[in-house]
PDB file of N, CA, C, O and CB in Angstrom:
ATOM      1  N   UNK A   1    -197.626 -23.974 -53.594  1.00  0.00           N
ATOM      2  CA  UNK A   1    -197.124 -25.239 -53.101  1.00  0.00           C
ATOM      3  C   UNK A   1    -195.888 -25.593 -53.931  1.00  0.00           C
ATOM      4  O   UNK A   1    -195.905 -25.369 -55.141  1.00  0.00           O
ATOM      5  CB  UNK A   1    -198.221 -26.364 -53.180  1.00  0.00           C
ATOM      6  N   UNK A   2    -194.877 -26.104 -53.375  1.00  0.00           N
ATOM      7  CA  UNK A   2    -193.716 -26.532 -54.239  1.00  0.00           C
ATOM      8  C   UNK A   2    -193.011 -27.786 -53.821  1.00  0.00           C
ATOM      9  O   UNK A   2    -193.098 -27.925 -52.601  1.00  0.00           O
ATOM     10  CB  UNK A   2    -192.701 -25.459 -54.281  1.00  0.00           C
ATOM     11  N   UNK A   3    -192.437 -28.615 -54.326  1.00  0.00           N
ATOM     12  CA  UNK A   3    -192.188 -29.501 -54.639  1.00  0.00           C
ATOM     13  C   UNK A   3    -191.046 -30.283 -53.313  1.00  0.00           C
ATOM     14  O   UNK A   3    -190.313 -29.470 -52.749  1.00  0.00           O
ATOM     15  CB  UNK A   3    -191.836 -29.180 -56.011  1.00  0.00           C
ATOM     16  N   UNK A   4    -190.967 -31.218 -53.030  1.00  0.00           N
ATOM     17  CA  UNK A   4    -190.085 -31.270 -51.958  1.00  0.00           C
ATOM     18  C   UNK A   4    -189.295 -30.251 -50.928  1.00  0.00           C
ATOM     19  O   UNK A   4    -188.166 -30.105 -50.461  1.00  0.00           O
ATOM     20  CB  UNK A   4    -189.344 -31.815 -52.454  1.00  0.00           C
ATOM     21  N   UNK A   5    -191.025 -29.439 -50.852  1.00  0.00           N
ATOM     22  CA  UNK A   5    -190.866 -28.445 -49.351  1.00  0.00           C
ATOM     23  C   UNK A   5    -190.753 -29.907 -48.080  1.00  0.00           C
ATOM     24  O   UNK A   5    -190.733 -31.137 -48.142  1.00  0.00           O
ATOM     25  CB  UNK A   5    -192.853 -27.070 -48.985  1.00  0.00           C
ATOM     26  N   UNK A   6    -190.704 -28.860 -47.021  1.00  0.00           N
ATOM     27  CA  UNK A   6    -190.483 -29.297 -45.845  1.00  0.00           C
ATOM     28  C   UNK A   6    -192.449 -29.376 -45.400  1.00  0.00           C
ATOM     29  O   UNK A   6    -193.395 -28.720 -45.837  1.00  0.00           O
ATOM     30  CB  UNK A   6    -189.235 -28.096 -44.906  1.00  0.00           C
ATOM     31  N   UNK A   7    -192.350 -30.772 -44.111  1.00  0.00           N
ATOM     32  CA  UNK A   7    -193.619 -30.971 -43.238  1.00  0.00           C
ATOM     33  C   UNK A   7    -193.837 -29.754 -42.430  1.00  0.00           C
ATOM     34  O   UNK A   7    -192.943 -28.936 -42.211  1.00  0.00           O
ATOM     35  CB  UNK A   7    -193.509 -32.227 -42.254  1.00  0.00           C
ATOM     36  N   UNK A   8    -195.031 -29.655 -41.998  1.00  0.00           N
ATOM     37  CA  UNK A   8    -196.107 -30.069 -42.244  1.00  0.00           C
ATOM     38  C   UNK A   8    -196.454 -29.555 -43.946  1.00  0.00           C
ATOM     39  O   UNK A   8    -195.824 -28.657 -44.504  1.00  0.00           O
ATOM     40  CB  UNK A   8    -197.014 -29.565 -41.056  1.00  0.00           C
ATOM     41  N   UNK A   9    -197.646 -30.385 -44.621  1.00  0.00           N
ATOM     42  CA  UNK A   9    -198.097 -29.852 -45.652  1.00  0.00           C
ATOM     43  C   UNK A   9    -198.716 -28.525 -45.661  1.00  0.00           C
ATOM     44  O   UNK A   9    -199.432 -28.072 -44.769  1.00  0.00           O
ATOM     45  CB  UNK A   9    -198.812 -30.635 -46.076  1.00  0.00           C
ATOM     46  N   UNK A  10    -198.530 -28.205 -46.258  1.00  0.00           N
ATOM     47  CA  UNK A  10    -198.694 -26.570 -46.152  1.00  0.00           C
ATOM     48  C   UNK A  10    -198.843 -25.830 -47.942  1.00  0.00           C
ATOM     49  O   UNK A  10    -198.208 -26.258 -48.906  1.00  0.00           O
ATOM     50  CB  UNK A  10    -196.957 -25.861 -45.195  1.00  0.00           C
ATOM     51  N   UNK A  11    -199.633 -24.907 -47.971  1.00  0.00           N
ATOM     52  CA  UNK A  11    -198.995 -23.735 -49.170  1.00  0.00           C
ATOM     53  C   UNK A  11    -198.965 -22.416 -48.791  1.00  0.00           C
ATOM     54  O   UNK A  11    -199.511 -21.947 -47.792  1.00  0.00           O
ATOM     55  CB  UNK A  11    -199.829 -23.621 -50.527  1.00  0.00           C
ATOM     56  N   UNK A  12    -198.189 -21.714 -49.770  1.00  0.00           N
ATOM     57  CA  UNK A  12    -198.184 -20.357 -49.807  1.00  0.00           C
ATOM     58  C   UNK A  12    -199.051 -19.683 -50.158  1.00  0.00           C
ATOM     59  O   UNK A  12    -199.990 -19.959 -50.905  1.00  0.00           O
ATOM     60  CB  UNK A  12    -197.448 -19.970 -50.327  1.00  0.00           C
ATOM     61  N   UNK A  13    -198.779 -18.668 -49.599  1.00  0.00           N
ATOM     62  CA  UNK A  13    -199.948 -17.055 -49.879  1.00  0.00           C
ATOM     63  C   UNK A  13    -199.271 -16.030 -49.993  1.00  0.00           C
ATOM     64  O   UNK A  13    -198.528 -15.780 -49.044  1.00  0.00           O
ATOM     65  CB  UNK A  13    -201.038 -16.504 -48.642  1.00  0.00           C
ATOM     66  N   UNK A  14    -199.274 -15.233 -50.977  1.00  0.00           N
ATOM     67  CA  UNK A  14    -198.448 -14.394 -51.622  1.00  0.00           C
ATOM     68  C   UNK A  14    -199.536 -13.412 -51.859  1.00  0.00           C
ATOM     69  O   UNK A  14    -200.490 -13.812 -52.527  1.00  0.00           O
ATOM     70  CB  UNK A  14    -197.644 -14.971 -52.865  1.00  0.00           C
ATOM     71  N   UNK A  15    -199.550 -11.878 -51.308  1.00  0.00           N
ATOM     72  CA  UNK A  15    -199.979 -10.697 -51.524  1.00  0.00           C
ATOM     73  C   UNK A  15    -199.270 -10.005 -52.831  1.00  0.00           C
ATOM     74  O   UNK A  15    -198.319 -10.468 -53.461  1.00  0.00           O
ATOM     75  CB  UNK A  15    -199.793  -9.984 -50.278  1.00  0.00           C
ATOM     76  N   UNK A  16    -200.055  -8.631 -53.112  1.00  0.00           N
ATOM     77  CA  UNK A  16    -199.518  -8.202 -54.317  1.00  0.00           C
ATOM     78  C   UNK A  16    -198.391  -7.355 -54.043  1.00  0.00           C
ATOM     79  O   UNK A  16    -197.909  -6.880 -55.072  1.00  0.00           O
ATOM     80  CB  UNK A  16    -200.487  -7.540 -55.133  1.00  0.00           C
ATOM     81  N   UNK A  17    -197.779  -6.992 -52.899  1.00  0.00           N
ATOM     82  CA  UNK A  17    -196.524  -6.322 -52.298  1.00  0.00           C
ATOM     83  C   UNK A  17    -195.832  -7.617 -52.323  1.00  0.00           C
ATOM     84  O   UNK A  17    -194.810  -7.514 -53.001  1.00  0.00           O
ATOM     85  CB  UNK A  17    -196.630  -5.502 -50.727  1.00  0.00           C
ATOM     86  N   UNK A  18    -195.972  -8.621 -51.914  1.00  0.00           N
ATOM     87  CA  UNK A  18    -194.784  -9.763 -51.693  1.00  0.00           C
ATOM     88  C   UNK A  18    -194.813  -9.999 -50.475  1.00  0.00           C
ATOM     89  O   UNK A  18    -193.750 -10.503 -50.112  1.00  0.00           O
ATOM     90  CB  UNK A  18    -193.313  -9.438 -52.045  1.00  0.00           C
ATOM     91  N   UNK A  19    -195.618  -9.854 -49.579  1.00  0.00           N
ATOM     92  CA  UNK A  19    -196.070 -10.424 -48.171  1.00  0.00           C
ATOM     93  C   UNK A  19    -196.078 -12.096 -48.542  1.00  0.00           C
ATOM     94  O   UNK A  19    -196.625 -12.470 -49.579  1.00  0.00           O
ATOM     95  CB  UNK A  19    -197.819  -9.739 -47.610  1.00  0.00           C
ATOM     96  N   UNK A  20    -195.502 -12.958 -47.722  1.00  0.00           N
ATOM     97  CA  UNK A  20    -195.932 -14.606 -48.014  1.00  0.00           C
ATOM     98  C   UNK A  20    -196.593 -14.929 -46.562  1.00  0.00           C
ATOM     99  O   UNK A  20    -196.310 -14.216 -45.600  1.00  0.00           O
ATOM    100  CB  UNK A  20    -194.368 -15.844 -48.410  1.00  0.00           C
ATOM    101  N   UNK A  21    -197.269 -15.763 -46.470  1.00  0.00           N
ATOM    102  CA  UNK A  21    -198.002 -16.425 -45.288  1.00  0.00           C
ATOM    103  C   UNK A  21    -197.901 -17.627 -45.905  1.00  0.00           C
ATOM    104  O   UNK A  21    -198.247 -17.733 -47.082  1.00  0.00           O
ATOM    105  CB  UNK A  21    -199.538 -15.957 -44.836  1.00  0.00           C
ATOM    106  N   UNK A  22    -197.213 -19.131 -44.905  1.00  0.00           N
ATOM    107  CA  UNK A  22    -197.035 -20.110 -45.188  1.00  0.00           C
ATOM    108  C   UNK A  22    -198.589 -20.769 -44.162  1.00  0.00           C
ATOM    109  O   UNK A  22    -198.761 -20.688 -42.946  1.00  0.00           O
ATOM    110  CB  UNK A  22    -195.401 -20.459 -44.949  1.00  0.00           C
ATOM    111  N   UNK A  23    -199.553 -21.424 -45.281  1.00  0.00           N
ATOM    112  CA  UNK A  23    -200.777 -22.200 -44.345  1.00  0.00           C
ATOM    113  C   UNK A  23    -200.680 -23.649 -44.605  1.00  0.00           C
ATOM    114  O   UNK A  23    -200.583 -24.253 -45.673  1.00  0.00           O
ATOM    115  CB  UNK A  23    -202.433 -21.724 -44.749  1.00  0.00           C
ATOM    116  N   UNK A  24    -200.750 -24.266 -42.816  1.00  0.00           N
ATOM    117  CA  UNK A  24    -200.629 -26.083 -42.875  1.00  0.00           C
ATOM    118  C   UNK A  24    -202.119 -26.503 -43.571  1.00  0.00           C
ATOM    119  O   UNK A  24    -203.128 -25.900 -43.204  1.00  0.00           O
ATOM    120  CB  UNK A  24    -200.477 -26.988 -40.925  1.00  0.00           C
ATOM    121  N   UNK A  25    -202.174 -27.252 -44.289  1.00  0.00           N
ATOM    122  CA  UNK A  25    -203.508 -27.730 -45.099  1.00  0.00           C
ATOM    123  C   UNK A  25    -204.466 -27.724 -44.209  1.00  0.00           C
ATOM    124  O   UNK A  25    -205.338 -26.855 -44.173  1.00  0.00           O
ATOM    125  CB  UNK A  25    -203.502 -29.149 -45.768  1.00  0.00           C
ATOM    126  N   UNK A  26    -204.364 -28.914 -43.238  1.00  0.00           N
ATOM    127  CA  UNK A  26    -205.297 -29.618 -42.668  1.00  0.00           C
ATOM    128  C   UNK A  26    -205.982 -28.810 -41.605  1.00  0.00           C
ATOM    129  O   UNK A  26    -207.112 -29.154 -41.258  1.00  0.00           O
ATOM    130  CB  UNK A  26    -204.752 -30.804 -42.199  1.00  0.00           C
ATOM    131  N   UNK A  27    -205.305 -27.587 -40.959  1.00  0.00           N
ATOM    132  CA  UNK A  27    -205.578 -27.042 -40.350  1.00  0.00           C
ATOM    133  C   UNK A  27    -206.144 -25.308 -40.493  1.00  0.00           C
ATOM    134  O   UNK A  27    -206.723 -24.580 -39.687  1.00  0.00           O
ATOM    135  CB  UNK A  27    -204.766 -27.447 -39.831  1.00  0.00           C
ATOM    136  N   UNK A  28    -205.759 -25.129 -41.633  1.00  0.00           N
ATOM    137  CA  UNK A  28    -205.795 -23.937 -42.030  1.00  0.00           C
ATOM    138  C   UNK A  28    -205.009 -23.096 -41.328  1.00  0.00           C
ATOM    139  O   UNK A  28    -205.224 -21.894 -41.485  1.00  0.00           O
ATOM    140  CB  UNK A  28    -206.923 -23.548 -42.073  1.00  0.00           C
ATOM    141  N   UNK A  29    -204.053 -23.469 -40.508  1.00  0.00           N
ATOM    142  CA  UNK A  29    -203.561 -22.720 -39.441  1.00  0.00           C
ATOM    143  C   UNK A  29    -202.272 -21.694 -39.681  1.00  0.00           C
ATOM    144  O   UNK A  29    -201.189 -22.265 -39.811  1.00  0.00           O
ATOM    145  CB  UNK A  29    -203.235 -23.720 -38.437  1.00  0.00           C
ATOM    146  N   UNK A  30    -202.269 -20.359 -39.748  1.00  0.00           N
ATOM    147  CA  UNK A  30    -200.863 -19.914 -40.245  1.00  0.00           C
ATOM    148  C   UNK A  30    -199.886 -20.388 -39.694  1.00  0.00           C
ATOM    149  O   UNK A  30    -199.916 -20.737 -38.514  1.00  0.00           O
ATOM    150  CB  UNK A  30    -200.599 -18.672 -40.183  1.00  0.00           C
ATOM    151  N   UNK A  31    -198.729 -20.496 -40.528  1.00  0.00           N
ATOM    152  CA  UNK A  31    -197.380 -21.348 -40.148  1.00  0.00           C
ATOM    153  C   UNK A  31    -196.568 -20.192 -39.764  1.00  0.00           C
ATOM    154  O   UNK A  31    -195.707 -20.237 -38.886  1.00  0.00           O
ATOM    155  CB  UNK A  31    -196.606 -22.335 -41.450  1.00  0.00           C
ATOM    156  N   UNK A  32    -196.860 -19.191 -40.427  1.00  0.00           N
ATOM    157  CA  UNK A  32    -195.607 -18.457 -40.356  1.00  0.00           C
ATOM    158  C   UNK A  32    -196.185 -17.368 -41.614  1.00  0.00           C
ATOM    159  O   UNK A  32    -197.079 -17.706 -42.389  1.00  0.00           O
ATOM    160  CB  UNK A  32    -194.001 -19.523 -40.678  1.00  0.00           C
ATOM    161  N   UNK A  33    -195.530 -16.060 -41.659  1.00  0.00           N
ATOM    162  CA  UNK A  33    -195.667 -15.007 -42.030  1.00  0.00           C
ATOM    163  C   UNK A  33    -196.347 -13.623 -42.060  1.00  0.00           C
ATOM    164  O   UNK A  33    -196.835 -13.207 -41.009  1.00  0.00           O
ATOM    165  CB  UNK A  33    -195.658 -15.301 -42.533  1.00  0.00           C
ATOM    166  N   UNK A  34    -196.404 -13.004 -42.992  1.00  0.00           N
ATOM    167  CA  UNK A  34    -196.441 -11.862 -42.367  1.00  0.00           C
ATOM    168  C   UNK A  34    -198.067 -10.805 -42.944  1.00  0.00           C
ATOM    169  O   UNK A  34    -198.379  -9.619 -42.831  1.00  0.00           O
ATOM    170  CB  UNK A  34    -194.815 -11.180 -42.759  1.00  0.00           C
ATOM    171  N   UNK A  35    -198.528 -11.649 -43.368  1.00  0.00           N
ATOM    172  CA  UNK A  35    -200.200 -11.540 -43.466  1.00  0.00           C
ATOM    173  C   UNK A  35    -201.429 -11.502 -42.259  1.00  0.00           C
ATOM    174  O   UNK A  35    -202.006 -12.374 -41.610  1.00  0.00           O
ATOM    175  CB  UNK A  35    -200.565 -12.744 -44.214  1.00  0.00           C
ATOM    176  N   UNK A  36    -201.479 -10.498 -42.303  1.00  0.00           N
ATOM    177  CA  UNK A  36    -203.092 -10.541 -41.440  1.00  0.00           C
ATOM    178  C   UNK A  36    -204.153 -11.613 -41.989  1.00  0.00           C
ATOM    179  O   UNK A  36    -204.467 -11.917 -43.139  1.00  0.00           O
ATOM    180  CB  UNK A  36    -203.986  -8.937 -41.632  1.00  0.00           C
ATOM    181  N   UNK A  37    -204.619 -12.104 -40.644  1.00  0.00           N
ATOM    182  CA  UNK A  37    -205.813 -13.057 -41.038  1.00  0.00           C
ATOM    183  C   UNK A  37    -206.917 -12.692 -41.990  1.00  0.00           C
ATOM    184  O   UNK A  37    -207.323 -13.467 -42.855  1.00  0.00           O
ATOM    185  CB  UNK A  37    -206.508 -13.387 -39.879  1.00  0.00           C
ATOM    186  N   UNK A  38    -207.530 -11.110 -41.738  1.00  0.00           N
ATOM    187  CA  UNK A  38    -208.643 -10.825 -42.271  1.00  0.00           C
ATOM    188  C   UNK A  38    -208.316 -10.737 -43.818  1.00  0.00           C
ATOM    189  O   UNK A  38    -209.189 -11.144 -44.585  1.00  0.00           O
ATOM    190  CB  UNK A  38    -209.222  -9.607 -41.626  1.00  0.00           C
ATOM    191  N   UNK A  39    -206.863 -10.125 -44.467  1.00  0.00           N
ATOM    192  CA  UNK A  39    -206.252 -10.613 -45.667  1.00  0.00           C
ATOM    193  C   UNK A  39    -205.981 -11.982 -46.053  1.00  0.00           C
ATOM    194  O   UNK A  39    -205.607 -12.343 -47.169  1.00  0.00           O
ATOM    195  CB  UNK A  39    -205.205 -10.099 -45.729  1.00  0.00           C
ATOM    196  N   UNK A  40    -206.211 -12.762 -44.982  1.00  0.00           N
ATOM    197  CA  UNK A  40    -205.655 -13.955 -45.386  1.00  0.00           C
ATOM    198  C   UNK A  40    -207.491 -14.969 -46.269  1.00  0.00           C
ATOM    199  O   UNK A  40    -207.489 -15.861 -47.117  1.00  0.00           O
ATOM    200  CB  UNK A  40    -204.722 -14.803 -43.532  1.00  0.00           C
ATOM    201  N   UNK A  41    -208.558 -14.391 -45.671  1.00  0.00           N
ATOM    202  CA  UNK A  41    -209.837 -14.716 -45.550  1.00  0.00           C
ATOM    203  C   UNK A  41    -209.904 -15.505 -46.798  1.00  0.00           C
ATOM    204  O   UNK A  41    -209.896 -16.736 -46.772  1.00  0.00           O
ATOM    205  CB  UNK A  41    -210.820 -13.540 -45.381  1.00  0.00           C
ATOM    206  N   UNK A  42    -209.969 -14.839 -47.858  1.00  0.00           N
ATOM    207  CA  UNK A  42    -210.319 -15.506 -49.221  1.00  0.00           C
ATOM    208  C   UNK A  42    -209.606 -16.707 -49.594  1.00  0.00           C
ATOM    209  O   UNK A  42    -210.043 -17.643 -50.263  1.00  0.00           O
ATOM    210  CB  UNK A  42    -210.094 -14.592 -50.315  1.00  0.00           C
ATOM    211  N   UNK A  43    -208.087 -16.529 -48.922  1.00  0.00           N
ATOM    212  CA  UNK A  43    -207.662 -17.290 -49.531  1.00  0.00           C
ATOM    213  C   UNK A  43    -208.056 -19.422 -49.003  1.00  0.00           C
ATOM    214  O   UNK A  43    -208.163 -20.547 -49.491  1.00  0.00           O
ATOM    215  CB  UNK A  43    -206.217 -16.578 -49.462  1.00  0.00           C
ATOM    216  N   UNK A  44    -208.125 -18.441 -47.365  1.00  0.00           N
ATOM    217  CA  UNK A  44    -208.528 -19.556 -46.335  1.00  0.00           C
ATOM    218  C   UNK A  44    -210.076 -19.864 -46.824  1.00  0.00           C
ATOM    219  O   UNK A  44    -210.029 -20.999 -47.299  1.00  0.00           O
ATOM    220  CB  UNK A  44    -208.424 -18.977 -44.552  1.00  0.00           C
ATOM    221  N   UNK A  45    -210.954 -19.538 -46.886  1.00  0.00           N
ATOM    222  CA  UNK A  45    -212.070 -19.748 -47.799  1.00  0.00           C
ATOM    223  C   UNK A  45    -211.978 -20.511 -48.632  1.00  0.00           C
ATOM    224  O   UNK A  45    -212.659 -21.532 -48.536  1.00  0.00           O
ATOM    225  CB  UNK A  45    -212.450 -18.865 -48.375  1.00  0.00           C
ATOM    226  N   UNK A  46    -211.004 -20.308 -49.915  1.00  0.00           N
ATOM    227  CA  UNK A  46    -211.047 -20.641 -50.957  1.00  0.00           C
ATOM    228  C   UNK A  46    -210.075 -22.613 -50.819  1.00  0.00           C
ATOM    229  O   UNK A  46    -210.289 -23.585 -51.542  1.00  0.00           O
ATOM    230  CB  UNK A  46    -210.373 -19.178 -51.860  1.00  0.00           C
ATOM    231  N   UNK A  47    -208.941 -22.481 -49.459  1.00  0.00           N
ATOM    232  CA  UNK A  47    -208.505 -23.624 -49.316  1.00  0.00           C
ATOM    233  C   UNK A  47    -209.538 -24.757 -48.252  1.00  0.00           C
ATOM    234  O   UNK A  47    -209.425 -25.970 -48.078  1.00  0.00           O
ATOM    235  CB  UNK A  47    -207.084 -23.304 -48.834  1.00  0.00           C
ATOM    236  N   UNK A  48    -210.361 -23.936 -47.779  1.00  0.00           N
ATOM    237  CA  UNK A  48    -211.826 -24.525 -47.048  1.00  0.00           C
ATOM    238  C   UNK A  48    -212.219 -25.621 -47.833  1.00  0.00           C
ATOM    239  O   UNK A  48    -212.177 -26.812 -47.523  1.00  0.00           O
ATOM    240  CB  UNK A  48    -213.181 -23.429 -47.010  1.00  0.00           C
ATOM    241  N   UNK A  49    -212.506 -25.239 -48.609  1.00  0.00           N
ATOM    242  CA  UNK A  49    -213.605 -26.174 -49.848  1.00  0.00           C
ATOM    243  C   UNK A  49    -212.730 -26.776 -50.872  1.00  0.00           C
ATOM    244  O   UNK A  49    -213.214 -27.032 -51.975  1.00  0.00           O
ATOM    245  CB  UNK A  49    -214.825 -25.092 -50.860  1.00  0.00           C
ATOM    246  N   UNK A  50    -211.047 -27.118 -50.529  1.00  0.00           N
ATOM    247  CA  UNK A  50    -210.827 -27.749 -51.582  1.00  0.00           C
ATOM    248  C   UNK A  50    -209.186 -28.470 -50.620  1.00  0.00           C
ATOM    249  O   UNK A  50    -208.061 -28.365 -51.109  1.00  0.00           O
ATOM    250  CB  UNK A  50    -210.793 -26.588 -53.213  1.00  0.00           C
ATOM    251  N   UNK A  51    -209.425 -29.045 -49.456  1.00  0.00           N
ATOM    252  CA  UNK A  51    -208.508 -29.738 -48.446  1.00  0.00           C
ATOM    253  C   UNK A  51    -208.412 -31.042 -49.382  1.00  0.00           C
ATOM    254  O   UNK A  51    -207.425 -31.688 -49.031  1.00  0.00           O
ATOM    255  CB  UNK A  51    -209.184 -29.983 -46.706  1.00  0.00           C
ATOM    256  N   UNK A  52    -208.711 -31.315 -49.854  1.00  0.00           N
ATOM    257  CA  UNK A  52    -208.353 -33.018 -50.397  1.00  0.00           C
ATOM    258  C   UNK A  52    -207.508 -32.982 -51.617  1.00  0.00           C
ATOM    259  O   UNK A  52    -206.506 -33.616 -51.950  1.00  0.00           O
ATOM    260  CB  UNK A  52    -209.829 -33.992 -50.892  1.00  0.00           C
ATOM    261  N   UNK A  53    -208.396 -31.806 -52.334  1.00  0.00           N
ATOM    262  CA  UNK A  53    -207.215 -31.712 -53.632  1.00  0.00           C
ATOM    263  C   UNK A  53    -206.147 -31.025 -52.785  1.00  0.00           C
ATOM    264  O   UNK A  53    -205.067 -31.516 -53.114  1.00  0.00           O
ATOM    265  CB  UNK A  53    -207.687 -30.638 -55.242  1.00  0.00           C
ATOM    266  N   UNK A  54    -206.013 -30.281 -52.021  1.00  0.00           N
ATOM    267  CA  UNK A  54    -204.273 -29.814 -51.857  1.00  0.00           C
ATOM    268  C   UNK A  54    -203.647 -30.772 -51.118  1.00  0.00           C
ATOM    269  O   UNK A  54    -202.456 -30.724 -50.810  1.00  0.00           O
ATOM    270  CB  UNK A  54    -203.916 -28.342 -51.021  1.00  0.00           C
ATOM    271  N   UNK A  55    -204.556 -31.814 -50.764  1.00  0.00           N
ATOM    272  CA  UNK A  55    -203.609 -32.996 -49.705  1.00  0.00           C
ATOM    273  C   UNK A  55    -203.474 -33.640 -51.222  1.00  0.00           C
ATOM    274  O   UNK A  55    -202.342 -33.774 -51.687  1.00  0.00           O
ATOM    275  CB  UNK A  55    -204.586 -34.240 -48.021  1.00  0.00           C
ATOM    276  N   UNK A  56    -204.111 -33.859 -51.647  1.00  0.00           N
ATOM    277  CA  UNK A  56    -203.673 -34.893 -52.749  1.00  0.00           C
ATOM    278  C   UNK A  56    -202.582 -34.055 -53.794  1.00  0.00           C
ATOM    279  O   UNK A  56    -201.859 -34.805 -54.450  1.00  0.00           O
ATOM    280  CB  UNK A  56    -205.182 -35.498 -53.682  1.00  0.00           C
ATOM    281  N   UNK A  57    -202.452 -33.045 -53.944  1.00  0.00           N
ATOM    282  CA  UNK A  57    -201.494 -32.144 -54.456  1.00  0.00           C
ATOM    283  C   UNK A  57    -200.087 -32.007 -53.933  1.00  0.00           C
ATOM    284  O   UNK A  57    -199.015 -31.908 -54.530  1.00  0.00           O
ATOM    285  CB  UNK A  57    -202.026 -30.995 -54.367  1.00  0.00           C
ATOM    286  N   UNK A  58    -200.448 -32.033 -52.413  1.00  0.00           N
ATOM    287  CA  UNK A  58    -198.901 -32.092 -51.464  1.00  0.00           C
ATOM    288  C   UNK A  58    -198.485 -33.315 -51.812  1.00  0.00           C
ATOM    289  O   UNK A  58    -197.436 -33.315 -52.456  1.00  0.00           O
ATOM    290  CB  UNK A  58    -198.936 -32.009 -49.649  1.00  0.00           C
ATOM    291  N   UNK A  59    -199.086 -34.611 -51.540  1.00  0.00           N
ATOM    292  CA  UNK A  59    -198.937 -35.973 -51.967  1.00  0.00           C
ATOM    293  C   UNK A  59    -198.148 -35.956 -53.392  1.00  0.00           C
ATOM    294  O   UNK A  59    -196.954 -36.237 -53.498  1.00  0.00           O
ATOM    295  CB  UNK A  59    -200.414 -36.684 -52.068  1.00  0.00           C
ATOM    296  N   UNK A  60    -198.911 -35.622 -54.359  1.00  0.00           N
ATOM    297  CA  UNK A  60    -197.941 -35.991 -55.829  1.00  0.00           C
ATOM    298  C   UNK A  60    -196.803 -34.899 -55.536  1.00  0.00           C
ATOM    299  O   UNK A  60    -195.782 -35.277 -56.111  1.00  0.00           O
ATOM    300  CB  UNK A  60    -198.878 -35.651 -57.686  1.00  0.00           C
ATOM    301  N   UNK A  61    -196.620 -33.877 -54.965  1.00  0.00           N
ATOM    302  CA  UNK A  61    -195.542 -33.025 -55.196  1.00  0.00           C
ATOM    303  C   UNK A  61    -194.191 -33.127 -53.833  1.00  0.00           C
ATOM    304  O   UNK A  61    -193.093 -32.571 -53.811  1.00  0.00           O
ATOM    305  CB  UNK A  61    -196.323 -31.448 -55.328  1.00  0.00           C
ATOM    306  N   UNK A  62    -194.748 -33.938 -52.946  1.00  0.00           N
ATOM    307  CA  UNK A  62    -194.080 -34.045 -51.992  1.00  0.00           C
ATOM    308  C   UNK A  62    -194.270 -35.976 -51.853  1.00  0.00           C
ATOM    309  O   UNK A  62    -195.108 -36.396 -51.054  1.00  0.00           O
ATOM    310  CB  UNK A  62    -194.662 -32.903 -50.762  1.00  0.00           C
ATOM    311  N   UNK A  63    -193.552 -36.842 -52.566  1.00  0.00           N
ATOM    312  CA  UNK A  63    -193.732 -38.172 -52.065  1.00  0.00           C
ATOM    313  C   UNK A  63    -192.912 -38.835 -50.943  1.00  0.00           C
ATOM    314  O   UNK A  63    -193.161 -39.990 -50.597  1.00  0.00           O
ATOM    315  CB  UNK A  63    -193.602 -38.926 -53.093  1.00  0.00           C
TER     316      UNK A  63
END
């Protein structure tokens, strides 16, 4: 996530080649890039169970 990105709220996903997949929070929905879903799993998992802290994260980093 970085700092006065552009809407929707969203973060990055970065593979160990340098693949990025941009995901909207609220939706989990890919925005854009170049990651397969079934690679994308853990990470979508891992932003499953923690939507409030990254809204509240986009919030302080994006006011």
């Amino acid at each position: 996530m970085y700092a006065a990105d552009h809407a929707p709220p969203h973060f990055h996903v970065r593979t160990h080649d340098g693949r990025e997949a941009l995901v909207e929070i609220r939706t989990l929905r890919v925005l854009s890039g170049a990651i397969r879903r079934k690679e994308l799993a853990d990470a979508l998992a891992w932003a499953q169970t923690r939507t409030n802290a990254l809204i509240a994260k986009w919030q302080e980093l994006n006011p």
